[in-house]
N, CA, C and O atoms as a printed pandas DataFrame, in Angstrom:
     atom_number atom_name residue_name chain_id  residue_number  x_coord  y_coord  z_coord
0              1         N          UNK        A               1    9.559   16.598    6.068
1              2        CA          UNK        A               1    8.288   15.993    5.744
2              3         C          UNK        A               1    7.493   16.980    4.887
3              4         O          UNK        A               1    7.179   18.085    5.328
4              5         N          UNK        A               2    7.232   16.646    3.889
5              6        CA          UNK        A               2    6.215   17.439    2.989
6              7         C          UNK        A               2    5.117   17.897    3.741
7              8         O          UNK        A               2    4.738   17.290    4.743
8              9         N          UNK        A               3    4.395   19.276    3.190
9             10        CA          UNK        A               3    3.462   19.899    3.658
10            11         C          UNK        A               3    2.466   18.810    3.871
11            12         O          UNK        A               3    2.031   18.499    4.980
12            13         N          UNK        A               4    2.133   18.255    2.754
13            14        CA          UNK        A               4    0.552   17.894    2.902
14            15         C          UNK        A               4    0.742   16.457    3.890
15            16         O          UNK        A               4   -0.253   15.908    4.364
16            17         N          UNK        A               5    1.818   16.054    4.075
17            18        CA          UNK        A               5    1.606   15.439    5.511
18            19         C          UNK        A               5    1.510   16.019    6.871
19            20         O          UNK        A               5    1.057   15.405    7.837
20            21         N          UNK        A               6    1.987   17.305    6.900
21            22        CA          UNK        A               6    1.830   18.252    7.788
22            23         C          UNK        A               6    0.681   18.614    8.317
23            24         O          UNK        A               6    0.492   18.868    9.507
24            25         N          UNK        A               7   -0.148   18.647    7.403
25            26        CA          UNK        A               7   -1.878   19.321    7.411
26            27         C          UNK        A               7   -2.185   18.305    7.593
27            28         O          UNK        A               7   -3.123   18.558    8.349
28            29         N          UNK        A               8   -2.166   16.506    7.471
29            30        CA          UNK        A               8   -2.456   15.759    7.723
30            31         C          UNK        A               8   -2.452   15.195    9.773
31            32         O          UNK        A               8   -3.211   14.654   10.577
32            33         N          UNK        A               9   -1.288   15.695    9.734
33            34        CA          UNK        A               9   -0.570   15.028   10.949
34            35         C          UNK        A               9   -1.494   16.093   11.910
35            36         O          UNK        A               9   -2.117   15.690   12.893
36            37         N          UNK        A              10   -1.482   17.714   11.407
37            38        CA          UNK        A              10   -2.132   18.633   12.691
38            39         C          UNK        A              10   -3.468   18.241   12.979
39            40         O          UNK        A              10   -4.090   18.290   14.040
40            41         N          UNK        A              11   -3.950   17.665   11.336
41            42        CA          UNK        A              11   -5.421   17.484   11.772
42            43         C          UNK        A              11   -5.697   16.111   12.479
43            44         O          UNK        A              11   -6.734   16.004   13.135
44            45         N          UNK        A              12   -4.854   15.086   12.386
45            46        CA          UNK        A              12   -5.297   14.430   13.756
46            47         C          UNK        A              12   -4.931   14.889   15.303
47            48         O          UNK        A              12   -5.679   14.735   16.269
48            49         N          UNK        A              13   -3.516   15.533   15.327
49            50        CA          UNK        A              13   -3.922   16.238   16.445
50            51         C          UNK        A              13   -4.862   16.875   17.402
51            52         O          UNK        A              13   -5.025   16.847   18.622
52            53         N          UNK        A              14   -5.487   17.533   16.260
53            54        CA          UNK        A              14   -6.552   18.717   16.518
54            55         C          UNK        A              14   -7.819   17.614   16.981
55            56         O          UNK        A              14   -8.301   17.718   18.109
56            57         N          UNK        A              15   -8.308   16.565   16.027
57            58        CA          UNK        A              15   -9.174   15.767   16.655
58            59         C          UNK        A              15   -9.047   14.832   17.645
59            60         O          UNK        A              15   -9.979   14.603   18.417
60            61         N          UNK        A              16   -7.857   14.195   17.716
61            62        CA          UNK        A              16   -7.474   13.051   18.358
62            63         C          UNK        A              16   -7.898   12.017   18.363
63            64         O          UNK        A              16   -8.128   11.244   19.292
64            65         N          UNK        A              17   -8.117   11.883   16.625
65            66        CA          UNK        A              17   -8.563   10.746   16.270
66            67         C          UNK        A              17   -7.687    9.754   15.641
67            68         O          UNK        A              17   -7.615    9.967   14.431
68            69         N          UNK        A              18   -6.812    8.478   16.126
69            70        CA          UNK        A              18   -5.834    8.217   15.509
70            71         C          UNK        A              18   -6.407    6.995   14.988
71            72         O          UNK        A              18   -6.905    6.047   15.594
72            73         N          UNK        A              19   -6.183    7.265   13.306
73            74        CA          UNK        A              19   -6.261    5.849   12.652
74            75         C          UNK        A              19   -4.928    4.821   11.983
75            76         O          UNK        A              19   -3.755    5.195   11.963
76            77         N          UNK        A              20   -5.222    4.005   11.667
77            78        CA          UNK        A              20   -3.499    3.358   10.842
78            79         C          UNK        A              20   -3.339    3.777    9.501
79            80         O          UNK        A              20   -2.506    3.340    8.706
80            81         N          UNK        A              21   -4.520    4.991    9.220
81            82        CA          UNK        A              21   -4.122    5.809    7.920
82            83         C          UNK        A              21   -2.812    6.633    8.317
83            84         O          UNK        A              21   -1.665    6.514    7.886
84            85         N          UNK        A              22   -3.371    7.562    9.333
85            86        CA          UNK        A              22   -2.647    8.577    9.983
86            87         C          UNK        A              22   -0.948    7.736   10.038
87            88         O          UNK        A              22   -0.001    8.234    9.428
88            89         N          UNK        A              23   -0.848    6.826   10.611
89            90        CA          UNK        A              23    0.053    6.043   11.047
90            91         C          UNK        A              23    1.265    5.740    9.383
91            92         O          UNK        A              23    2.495    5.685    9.367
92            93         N          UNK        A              24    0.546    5.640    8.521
93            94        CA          UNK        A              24    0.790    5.353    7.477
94            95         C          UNK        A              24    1.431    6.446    6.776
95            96         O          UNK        A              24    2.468    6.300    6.128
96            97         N          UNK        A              25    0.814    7.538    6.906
97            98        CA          UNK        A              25    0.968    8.790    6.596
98            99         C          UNK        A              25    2.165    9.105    6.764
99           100         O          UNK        A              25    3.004    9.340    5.894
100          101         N          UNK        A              26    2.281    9.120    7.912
101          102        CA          UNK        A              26    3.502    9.267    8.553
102          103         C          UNK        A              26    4.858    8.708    8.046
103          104         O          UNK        A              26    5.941    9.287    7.967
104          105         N          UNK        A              27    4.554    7.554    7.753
105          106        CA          UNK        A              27    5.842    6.855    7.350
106          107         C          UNK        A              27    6.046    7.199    6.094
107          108         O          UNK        A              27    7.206    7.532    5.849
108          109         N          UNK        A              28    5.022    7.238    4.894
109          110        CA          UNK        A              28    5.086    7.857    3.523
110          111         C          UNK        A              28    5.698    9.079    3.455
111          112         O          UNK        A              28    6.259    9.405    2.409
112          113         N          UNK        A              29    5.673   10.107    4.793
113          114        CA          UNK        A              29    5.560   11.016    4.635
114          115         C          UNK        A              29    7.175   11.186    4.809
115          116         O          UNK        A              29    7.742   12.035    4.121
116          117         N          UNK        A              30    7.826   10.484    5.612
117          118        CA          UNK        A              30    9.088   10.385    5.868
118          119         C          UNK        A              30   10.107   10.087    4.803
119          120         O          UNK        A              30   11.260   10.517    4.763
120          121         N          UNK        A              31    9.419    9.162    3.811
121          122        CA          UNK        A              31    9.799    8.914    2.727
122          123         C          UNK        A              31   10.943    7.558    2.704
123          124         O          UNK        A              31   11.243    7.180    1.572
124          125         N          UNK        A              32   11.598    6.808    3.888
125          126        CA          UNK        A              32   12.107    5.791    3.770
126          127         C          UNK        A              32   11.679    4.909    5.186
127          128         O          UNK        A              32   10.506    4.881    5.558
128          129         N          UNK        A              33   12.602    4.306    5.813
129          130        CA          UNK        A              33   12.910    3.995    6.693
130          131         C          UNK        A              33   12.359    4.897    8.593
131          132         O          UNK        A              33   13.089    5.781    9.039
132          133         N          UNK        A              34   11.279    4.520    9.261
133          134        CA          UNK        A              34   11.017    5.389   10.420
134          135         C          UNK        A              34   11.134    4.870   11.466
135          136         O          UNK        A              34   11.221    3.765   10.930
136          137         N          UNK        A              35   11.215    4.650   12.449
137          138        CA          UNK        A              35   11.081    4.308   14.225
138          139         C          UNK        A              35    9.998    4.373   14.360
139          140         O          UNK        A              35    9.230    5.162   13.809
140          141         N          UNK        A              36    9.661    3.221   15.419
141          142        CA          UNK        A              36    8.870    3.773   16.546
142          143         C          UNK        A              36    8.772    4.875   17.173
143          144         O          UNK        A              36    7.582    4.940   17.482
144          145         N          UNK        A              37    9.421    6.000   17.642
145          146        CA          UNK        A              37    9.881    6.354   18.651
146          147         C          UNK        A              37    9.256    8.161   17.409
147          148         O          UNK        A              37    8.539    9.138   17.626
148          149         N          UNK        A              38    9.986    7.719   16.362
149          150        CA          UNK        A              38    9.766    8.824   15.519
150          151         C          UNK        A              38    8.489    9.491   15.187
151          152         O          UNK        A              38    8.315   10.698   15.017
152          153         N          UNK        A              39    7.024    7.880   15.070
153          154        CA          UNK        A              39    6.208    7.960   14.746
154          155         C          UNK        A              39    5.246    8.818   16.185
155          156         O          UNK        A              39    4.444    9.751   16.222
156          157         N          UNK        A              40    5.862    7.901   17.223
157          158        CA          UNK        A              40    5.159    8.225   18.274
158          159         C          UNK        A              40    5.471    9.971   18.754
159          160         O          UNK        A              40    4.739   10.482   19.602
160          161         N          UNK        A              41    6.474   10.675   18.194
161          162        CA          UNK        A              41    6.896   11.866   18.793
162          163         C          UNK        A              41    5.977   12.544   17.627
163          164         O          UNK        A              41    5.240   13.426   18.066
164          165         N          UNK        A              42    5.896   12.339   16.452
165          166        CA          UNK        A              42    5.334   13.114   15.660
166          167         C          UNK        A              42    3.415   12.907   15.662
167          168         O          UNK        A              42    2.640   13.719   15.157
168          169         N          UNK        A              43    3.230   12.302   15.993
169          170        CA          UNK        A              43    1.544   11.921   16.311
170          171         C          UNK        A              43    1.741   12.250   17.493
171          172         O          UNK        A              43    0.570   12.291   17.873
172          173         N          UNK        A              44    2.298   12.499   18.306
173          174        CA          UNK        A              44    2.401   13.223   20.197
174          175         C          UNK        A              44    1.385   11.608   20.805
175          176         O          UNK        A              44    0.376   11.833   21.473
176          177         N          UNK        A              45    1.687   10.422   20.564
177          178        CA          UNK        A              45    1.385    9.622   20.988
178          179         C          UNK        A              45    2.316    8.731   22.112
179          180         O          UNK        A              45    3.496    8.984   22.353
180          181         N          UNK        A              46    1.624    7.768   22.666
181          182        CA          UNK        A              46    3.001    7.166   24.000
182          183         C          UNK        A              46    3.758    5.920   22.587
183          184         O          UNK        A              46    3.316    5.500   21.518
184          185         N          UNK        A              47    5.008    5.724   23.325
185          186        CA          UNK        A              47    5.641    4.734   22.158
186          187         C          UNK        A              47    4.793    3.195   21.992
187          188         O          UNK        A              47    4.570    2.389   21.089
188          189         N          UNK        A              48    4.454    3.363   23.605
189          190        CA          UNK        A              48    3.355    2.109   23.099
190          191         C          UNK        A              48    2.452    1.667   22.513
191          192         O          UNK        A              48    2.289    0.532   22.065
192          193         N          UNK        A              49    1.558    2.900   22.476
193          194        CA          UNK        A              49    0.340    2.844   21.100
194          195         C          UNK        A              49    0.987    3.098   20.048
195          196         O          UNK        A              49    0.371    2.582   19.115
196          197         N          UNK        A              50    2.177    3.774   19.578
197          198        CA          UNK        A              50    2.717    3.815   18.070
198          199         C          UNK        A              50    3.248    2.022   17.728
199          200         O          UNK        A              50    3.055    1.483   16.638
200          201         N          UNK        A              51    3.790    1.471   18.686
201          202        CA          UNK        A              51    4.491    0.416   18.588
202          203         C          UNK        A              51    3.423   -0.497   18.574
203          204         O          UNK        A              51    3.708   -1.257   17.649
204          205         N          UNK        A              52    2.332   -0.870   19.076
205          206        CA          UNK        A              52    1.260   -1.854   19.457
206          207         C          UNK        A              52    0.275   -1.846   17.757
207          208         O          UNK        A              52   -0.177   -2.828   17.168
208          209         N          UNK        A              53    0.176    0.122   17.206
209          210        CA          UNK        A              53   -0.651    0.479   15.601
210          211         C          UNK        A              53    0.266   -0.212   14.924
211          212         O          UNK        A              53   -0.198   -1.008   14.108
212          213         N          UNK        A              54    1.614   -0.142   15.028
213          214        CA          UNK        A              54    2.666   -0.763   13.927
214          215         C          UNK        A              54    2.599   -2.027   13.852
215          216         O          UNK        A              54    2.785   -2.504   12.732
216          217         N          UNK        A              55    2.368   -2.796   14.788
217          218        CA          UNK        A              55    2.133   -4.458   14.864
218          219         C          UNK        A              55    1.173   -4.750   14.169
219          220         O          UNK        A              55    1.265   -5.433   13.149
220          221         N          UNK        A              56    0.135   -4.283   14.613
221          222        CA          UNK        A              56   -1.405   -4.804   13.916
222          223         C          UNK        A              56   -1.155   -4.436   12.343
223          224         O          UNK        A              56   -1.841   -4.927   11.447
224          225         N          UNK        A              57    0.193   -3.269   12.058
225          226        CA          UNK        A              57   -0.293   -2.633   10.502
226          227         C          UNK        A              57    0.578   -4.144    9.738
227          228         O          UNK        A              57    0.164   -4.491    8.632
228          229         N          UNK        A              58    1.432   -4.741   10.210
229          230        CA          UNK        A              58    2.068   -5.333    9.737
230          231         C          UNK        A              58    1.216   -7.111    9.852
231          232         O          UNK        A              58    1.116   -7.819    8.849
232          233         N          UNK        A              59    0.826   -7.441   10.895
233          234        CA          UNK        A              59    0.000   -8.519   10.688
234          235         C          UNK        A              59   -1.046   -8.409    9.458
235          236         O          UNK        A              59   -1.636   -9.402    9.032
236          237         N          UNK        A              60   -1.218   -7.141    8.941
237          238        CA          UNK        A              60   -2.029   -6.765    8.251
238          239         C          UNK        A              60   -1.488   -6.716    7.139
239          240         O          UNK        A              60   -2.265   -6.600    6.192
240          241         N          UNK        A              61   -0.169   -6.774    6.864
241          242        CA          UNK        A              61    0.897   -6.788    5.536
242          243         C          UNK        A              61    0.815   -5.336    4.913
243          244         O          UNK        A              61    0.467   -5.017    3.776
244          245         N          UNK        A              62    1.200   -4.601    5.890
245          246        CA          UNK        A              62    1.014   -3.281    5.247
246          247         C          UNK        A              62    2.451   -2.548    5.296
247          248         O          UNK        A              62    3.084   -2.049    4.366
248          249         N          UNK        A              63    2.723   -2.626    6.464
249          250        CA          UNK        A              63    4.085   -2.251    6.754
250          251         C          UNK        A              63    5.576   -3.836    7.065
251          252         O          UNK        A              63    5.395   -4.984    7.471
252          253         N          UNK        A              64    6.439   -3.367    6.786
253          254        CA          UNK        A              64    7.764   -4.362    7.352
254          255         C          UNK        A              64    8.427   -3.636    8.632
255          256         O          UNK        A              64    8.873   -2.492    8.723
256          257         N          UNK        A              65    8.348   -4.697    9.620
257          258        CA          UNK        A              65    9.463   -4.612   10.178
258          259         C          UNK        A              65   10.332   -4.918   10.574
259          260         O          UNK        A              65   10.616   -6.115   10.560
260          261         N          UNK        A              66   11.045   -4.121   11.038
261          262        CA          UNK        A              66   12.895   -4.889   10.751
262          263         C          UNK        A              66   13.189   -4.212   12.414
263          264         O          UNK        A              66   12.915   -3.311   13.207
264          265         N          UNK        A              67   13.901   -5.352   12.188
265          266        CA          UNK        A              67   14.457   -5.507   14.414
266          267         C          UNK        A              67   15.829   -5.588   14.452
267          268         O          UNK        A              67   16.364   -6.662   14.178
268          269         N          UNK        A              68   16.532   -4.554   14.769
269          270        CA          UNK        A              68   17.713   -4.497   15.149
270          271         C          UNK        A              68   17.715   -4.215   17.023
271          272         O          UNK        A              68   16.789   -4.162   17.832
272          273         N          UNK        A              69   18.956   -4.105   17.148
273          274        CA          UNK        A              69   19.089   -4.084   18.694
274          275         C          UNK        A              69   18.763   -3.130   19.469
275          276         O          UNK        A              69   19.801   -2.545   19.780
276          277         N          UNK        A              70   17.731   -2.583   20.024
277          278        CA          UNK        A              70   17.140   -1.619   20.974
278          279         C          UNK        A              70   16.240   -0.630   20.224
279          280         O          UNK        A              70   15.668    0.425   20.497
280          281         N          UNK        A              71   16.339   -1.265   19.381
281          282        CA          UNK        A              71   15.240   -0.407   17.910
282          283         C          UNK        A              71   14.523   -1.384   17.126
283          284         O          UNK        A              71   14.981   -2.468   16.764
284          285         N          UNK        A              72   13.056   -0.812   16.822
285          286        CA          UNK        A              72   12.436   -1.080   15.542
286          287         C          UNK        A              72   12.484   -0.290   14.283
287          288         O          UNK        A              72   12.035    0.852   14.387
288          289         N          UNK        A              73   12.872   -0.602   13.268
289          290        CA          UNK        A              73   12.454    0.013   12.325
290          291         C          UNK        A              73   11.122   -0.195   11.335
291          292         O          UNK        A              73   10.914   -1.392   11.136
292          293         N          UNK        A              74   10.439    0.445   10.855
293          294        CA          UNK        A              74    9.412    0.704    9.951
294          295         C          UNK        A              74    9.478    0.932    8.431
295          296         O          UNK        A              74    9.985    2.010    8.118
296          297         N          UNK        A              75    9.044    0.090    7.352
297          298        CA          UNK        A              75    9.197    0.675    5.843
298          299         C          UNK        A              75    7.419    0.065    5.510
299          300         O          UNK        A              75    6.650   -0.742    6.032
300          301         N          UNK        A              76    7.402    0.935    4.435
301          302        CA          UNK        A              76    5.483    0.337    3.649
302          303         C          UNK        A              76    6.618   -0.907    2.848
303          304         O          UNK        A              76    7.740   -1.071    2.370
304          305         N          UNK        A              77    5.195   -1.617    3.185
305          306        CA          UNK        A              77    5.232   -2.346    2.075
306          307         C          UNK        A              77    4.942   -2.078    0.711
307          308         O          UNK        A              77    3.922   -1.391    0.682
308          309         N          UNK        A              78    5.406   -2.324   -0.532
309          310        CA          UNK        A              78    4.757   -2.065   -1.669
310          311         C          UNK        A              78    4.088   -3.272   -2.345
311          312         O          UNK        A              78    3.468   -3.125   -3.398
């Protein structure tokens, strides 16, 4: 993950302020394809609030997701 998502990601840590920027960030920052599971370990969040931000980002047409078997996956939309 590139730096400047790095400095991104500590500084919500540091506040514990999580928005669906942050959330977003994350996945840009990954650069393809992310998990649930990925997002939630790297924001030190439970999988359920990563999984519950990812729903709303996508009712929102921001993100796709794609459902395979015992996994979600995550891509931005462009």
């Amino acid at each position: 993950m590139p730096a400047k998502y790095k400095a991104k990601i500590s500084n919500v840590l540091r506040n514990k302020s999580l928005t669906y920027t942050h959330i977003l960030d994350v996945i840009e920052g990954v650069g393809s394809i992310t998990t649930t599971s990925e997002i939630a370990s790297v924001l030190k969040i439970s999988w359920n609030t990563a999984e519950k931000k990812l729903l709303e980002l996508a009712l929102d047409g921001k993100v796709t997701r794609m459902k395979k078997p015992g996994l979600n996956l995550w891509v931005l939309k462009k």
